[in-house]
mmCIF file of the C-alpha atoms, coordinates in Angstrom:
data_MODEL
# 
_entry.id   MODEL 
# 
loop_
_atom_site.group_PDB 
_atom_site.id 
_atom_site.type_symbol 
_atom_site.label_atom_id 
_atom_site.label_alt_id 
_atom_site.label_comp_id 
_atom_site.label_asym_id 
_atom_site.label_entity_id 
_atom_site.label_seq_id 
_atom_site.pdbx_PDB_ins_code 
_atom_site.Cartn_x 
_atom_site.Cartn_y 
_atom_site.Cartn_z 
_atom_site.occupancy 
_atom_site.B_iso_or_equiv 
_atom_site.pdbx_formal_charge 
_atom_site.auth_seq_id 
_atom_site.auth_comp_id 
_atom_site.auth_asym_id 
_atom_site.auth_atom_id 
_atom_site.pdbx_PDB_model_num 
ATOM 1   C CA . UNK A 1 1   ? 0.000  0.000   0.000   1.00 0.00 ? 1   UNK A CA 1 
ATOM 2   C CA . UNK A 1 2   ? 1.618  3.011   -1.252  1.00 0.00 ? 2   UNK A CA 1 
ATOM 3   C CA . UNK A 1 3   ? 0.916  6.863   -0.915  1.00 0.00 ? 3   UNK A CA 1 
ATOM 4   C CA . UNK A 1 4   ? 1.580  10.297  0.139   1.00 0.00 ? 4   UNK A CA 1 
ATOM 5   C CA . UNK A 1 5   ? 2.637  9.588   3.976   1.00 0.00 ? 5   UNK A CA 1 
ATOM 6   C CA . UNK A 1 6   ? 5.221  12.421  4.002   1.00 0.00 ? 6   UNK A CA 1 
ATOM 7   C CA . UNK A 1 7   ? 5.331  15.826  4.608   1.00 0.00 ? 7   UNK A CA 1 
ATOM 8   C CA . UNK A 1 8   ? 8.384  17.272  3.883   1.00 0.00 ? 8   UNK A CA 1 
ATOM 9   C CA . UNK A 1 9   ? 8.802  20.635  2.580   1.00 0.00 ? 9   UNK A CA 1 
ATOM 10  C CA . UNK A 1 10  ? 10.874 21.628  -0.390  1.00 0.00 ? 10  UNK A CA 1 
ATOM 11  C CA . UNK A 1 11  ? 13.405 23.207  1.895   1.00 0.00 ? 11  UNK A CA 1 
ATOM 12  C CA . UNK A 1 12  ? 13.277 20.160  4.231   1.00 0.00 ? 12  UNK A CA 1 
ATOM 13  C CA . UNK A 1 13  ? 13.885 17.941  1.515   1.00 0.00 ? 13  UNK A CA 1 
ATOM 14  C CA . UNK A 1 14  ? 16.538 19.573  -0.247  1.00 0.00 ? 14  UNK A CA 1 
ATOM 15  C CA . UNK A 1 15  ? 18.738 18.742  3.044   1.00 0.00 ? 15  UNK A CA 1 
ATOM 16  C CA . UNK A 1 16  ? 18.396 14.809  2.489   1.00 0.00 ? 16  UNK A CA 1 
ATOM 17  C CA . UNK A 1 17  ? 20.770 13.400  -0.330  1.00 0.00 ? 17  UNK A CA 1 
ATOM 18  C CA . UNK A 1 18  ? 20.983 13.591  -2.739  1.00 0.00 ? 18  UNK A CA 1 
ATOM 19  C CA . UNK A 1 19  ? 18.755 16.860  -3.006  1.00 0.00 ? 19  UNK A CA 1 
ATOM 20  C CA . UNK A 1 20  ? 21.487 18.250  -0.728  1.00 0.00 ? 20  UNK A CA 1 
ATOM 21  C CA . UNK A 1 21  ? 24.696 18.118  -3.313  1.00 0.00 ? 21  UNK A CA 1 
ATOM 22  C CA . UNK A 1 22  ? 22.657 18.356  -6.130  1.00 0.00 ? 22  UNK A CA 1 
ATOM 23  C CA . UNK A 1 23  ? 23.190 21.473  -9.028  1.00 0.00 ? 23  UNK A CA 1 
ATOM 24  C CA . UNK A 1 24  ? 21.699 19.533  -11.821 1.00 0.00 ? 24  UNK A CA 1 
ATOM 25  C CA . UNK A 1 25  ? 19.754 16.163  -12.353 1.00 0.00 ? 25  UNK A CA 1 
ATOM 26  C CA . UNK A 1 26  ? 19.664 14.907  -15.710 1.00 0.00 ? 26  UNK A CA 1 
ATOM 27  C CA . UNK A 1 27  ? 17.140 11.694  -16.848 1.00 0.00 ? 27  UNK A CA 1 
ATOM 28  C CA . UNK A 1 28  ? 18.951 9.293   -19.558 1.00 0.00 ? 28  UNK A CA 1 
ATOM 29  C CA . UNK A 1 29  ? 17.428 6.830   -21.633 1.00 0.00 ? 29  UNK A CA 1 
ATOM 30  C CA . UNK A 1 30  ? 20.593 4.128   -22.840 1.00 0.00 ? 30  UNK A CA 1 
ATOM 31  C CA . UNK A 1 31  ? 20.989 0.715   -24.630 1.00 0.00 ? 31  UNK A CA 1 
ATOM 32  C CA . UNK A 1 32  ? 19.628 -2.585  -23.046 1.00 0.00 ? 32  UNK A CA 1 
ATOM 33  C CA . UNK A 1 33  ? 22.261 -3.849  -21.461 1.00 0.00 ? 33  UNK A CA 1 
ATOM 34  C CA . UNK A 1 34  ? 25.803 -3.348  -22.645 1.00 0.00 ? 34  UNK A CA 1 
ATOM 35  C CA . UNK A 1 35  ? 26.426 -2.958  -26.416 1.00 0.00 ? 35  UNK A CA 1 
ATOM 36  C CA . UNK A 1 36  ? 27.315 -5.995  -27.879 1.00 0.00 ? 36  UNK A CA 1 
ATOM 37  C CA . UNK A 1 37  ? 30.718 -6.672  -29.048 1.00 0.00 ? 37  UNK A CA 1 
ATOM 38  C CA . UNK A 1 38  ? 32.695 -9.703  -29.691 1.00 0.00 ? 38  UNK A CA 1 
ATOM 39  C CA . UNK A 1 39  ? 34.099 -11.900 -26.938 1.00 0.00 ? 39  UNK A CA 1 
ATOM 40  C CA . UNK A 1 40  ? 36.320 -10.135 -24.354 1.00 0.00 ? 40  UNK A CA 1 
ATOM 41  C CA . UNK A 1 41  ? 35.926 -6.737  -25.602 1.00 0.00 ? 41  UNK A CA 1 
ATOM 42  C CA . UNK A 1 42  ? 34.640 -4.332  -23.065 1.00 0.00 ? 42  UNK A CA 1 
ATOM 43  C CA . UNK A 1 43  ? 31.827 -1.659  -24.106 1.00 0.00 ? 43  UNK A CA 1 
ATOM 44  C CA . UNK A 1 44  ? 33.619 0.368   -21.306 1.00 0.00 ? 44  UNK A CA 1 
ATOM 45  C CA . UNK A 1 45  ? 36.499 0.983   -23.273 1.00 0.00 ? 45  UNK A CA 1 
ATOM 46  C CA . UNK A 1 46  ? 34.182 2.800   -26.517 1.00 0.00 ? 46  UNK A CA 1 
ATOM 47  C CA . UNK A 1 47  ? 34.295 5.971   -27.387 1.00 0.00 ? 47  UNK A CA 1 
ATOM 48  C CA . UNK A 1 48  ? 30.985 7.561   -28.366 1.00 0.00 ? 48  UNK A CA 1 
ATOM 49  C CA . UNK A 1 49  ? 31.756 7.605   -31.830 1.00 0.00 ? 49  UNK A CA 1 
ATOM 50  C CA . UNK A 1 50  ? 32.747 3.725   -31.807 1.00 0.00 ? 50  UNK A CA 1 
ATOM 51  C CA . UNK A 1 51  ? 29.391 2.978   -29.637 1.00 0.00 ? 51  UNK A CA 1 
ATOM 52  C CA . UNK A 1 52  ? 27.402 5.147   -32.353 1.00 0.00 ? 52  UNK A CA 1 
ATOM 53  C CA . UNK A 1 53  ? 28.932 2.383   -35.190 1.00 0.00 ? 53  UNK A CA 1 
ATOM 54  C CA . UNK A 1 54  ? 27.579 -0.129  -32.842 1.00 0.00 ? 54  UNK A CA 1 
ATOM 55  C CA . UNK A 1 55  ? 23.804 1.403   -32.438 1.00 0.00 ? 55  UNK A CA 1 
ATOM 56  C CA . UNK A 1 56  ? 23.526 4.907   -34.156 1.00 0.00 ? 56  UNK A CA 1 
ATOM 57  C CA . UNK A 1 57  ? 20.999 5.951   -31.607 1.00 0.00 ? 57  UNK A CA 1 
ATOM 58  C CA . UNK A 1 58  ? 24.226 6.574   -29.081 1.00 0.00 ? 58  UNK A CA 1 
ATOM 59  C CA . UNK A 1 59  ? 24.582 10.384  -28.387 1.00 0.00 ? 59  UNK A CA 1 
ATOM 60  C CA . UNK A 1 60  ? 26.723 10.220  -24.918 1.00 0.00 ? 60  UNK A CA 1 
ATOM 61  C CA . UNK A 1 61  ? 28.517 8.411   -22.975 1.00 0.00 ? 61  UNK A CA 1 
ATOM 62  C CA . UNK A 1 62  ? 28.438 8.985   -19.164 1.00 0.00 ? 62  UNK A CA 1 
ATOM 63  C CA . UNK A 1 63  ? 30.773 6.743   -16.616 1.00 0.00 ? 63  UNK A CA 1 
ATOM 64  C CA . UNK A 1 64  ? 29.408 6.846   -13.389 1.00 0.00 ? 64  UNK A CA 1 
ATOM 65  C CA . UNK A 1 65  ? 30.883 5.570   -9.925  1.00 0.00 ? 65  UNK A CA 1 
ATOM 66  C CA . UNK A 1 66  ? 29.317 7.161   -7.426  1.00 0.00 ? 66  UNK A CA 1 
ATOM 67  C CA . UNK A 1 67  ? 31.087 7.137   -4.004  1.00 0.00 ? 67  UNK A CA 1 
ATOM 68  C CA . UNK A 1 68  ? 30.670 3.604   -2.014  1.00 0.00 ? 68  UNK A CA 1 
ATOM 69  C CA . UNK A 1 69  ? 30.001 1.977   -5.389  1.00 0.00 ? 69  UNK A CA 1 
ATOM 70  C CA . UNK A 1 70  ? 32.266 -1.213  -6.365  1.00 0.00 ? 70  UNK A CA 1 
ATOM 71  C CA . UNK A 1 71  ? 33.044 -0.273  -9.945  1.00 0.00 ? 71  UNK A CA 1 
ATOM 72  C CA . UNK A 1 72  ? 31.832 1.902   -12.154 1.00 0.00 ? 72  UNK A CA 1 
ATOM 73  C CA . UNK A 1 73  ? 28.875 1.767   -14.538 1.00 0.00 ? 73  UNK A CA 1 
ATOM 74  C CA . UNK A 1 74  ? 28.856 2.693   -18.363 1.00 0.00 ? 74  UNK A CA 1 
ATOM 75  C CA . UNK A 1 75  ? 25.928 4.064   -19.831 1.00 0.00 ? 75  UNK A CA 1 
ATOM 76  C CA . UNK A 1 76  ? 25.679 4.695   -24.004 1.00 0.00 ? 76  UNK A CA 1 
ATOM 77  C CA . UNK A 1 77  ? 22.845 7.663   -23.770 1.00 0.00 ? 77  UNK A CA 1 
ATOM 78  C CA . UNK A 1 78  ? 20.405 7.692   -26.094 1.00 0.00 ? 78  UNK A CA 1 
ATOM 79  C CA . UNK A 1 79  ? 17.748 10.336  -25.031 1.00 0.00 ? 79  UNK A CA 1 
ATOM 80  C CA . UNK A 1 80  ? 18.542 13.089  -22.674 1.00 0.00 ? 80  UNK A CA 1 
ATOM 81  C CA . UNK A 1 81  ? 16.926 15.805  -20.576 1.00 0.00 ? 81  UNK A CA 1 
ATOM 82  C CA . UNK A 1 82  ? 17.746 17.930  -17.907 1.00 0.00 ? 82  UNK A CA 1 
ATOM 83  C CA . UNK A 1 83  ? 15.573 18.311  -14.966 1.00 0.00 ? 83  UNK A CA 1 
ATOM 84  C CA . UNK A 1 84  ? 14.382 22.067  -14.045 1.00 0.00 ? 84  UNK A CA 1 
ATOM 85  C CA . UNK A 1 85  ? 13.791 23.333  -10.502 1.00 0.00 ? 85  UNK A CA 1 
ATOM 86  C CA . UNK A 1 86  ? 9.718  22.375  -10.446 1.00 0.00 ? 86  UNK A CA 1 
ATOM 87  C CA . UNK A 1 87  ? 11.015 18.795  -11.630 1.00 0.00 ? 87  UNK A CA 1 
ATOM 88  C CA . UNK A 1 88  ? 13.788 17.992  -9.381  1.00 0.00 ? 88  UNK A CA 1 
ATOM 89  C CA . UNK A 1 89  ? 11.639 19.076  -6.779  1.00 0.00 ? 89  UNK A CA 1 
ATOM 90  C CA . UNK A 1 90  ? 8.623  16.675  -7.345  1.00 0.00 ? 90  UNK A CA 1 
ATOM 91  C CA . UNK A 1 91  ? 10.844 13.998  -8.162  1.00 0.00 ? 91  UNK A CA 1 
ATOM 92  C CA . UNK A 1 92  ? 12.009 15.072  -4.472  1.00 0.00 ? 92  UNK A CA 1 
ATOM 93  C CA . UNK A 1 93  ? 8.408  15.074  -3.002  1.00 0.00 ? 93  UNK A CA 1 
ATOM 94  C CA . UNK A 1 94  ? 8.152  11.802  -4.872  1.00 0.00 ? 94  UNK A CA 1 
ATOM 95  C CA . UNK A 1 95  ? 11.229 9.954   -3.263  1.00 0.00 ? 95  UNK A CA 1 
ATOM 96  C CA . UNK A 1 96  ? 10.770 11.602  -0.080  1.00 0.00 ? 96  UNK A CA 1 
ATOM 97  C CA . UNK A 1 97  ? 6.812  11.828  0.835   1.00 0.00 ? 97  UNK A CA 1 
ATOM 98  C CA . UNK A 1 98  ? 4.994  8.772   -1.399  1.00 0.00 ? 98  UNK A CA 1 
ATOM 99  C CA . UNK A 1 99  ? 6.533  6.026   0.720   1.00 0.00 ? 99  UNK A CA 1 
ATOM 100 C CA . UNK A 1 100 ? 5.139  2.424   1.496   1.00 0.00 ? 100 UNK A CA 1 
ATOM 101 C CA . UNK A 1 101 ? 2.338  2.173   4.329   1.00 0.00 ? 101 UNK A CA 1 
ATOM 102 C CA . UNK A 1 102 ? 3.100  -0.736  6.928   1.00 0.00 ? 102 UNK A CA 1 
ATOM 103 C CA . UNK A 1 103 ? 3.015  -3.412  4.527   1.00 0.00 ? 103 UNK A CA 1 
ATOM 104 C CA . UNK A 1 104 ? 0.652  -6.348  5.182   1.00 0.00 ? 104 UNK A CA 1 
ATOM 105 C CA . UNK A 1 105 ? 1.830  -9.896  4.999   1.00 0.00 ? 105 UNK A CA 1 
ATOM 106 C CA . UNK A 1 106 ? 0.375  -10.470 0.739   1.00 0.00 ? 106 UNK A CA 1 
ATOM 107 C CA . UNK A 1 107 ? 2.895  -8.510  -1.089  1.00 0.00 ? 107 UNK A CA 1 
ATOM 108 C CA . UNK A 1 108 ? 3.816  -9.680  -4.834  1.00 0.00 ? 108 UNK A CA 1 
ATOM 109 C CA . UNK A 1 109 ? 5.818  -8.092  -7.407  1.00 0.00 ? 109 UNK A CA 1 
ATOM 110 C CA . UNK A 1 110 ? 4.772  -8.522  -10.732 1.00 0.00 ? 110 UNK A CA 1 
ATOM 111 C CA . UNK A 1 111 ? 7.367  -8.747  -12.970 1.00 0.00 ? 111 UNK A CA 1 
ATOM 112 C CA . UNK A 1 112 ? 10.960 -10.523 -13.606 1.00 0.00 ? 112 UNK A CA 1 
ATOM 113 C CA . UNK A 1 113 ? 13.889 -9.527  -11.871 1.00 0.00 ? 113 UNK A CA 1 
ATOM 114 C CA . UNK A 1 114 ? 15.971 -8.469  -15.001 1.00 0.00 ? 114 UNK A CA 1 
ATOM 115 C CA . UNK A 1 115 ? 17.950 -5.654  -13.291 1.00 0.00 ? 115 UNK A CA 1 
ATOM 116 C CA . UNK A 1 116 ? 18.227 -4.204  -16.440 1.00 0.00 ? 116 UNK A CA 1 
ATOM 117 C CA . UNK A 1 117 ? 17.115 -0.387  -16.300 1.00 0.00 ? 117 UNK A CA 1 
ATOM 118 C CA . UNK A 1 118 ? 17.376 1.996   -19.420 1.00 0.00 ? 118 UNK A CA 1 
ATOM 119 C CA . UNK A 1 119 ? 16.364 4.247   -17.550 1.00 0.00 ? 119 UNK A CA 1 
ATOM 120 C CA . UNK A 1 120 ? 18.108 6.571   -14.288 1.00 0.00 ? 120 UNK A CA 1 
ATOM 121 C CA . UNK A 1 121 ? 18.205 9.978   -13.065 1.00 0.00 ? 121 UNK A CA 1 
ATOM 122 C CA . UNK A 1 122 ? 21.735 11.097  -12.820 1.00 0.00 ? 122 UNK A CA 1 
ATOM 123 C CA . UNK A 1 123 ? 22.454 13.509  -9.730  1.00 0.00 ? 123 UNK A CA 1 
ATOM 124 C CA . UNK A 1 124 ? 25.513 15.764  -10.772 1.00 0.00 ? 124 UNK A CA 1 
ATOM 125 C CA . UNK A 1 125 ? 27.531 18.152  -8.424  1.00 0.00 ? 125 UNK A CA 1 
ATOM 126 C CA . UNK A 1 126 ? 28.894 21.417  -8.497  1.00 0.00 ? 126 UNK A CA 1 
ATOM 127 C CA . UNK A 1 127 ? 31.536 20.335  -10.078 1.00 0.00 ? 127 UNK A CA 1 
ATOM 128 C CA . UNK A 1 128 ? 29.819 17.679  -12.903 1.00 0.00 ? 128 UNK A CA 1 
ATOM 129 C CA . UNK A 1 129 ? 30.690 14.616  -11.671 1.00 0.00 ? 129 UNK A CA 1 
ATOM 130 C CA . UNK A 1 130 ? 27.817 12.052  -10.745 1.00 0.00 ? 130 UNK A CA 1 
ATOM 131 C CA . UNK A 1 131 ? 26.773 11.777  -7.263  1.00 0.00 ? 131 UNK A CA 1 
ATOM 132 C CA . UNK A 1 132 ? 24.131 9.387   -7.278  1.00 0.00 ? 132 UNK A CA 1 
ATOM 133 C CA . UNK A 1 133 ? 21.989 7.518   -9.688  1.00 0.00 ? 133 UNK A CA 1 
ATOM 134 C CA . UNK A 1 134 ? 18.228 6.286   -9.756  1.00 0.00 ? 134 UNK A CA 1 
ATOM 135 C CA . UNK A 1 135 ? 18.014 3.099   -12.038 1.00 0.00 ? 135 UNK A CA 1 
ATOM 136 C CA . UNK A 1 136 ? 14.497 2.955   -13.124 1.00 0.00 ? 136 UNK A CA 1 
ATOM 137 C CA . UNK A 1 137 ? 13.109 0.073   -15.031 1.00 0.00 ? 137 UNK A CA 1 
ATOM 138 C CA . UNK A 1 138 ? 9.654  0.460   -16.576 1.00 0.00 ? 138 UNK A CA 1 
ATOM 139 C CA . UNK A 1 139 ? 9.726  -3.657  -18.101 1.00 0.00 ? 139 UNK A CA 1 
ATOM 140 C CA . UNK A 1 140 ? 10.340 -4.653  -14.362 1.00 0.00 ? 140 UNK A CA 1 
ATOM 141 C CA . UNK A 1 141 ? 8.904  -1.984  -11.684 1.00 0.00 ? 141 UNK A CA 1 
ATOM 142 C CA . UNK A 1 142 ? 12.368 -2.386  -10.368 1.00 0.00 ? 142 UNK A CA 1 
ATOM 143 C CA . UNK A 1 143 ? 14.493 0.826   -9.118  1.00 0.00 ? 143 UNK A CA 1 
ATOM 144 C CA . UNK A 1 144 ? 17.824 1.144   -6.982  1.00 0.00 ? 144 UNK A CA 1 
ATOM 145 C CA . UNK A 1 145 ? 19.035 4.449   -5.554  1.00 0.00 ? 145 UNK A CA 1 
ATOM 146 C CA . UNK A 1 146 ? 22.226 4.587   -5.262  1.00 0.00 ? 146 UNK A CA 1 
ATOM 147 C CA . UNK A 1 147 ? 24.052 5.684   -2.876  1.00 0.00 ? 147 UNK A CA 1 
ATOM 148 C CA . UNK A 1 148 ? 21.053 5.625   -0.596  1.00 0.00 ? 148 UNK A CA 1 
ATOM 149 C CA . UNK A 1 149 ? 22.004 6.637   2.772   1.00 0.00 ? 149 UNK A CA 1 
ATOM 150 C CA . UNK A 1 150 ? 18.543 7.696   4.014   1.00 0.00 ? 150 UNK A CA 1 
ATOM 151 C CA . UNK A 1 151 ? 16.622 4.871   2.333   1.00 0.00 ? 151 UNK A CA 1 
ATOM 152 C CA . UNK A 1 152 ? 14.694 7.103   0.109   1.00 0.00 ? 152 UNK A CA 1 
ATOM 153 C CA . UNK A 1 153 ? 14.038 3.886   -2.160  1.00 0.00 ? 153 UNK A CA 1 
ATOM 154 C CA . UNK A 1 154 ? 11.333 2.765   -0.157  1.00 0.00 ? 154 UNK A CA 1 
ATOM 155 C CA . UNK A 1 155 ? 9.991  -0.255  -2.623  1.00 0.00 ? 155 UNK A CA 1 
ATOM 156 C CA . UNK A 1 156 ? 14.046 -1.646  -2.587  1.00 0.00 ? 156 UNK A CA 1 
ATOM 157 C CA . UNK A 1 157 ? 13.364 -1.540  1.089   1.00 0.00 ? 157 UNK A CA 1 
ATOM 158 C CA . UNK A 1 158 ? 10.318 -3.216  1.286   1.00 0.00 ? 158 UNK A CA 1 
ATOM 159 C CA . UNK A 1 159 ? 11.996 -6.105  -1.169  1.00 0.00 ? 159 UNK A CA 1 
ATOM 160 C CA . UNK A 1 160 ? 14.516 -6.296  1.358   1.00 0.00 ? 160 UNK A CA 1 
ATOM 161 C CA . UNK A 1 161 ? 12.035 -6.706  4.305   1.00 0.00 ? 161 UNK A CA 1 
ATOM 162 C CA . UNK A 1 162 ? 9.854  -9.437  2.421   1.00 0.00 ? 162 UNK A CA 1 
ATOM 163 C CA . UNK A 1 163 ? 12.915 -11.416 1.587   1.00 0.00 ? 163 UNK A CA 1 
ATOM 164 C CA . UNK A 1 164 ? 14.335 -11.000 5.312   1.00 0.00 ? 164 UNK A CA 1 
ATOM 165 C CA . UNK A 1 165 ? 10.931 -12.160 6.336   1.00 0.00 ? 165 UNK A CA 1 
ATOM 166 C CA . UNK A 1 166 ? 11.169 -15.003 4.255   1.00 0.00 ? 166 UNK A CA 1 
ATOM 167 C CA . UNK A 1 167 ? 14.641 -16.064 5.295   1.00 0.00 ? 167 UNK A CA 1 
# 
C-alpha cells in the first residue's frame, strides 16, 4: 500500500541526499544492457563515436561511480533531458513523501527480476561529476538508488524486508 505519507517541505527535503549536493539532475534513456561486441571486448572501453557504429541511436557516454560503489557503470545515452527546478523538486516530493504504508503480509511483485534499467536519473555536483543515480526500469517496476544513505528507495526496502521475512 503506497501513498503520500510524508510531509516534507521543499526546503526540508533539499537537506536529504541527494537533493542536498545536487546542481543539476539529468534523466537518460541508454541501450539494453551493454552494447554488444565480440568476446572479451569491453563496451567500457568505446568511445561515443565507436558505440554510435555499434547502435547509431548513441549520443553520450556517461561513466558513473558514485562514491561507495564497487566499480563503475557505463551508460551509451540515447535520449537526454535535464531536470528544471519544479522537476527535481517533485521527483524530491516523490522519493521523499509517497513512501510504502506498513506493509501487510500479501505482497507480490509482478514482474521478472531483469535488473536491467534503461532508464536513471543522474544527480551531478557542483563540479559535474555524478553523485548518485536512480536506475528505473519500466519492463520490471524495479528501481535502486544509489548511494542511498537515508533509504529514500522505499519499494528496494520493502523487497529487502519481504525477503528477510522469508529467510
Amino acid at each position: 500500500k503506497c501513498g503520500y505519507y510524508g510531509k516534507k517541505t521543499v526546503a526540508e527535503r533539499n537537506k536529504i541526499f541527494p537533493f542536498n549536493k545536487t546542481k543539476r539532475v539529468v534523466l537518460i534513456a541508454y541501450c539494453n544492457k551493454q552494447l554488444v561486441l565480440p568476446e572479451d571486448e569491453l563496451a567500457d572501453s568505446l568511445t561515443v563515436d565507436e558505440a554510435k557504429a555499434i547502435n547509431p541511436e548513441v549520443i553520450k557516454k556517461y561513466v558513473v561511480q558514485p562514491e561507495g560503489s564497487a566499480r563503475p557503470t557505463v551508460y551509451f545515452v540515447t535520449e537526454e533531458k535535464e531536470f528544471g527546478v519544479s522537476a527535481k523538486n517533485e521527483l524530491s516530493n516523490i522519493l521523499c513523501n509517497y513512501t510504502v504504508d506498513r506493509p501487510g503480509d500479501k505482497i507480490s511483485f509482478s514482474g521478472t527480476l531483469c535488473r536491467s534499467p534503461r532508464n536513471s536519473v543522474l544527480f551531478f555536483d557542483e563540479e559535474n561529476n555524478v553523485i548518485c543515480c536512480f536506475q528505473i526500469d519500466f519492463e520490471c517496476d524495479r528501481t535502486a538508488l544509489w548511494p542511498d544513505p537515508d533509504w529514500l528507495d522505499q519499494y528496494r526496502r520493502l523487497r529487502y524486508a519481504m525477503a528477510a521475512l522469508k529467510n
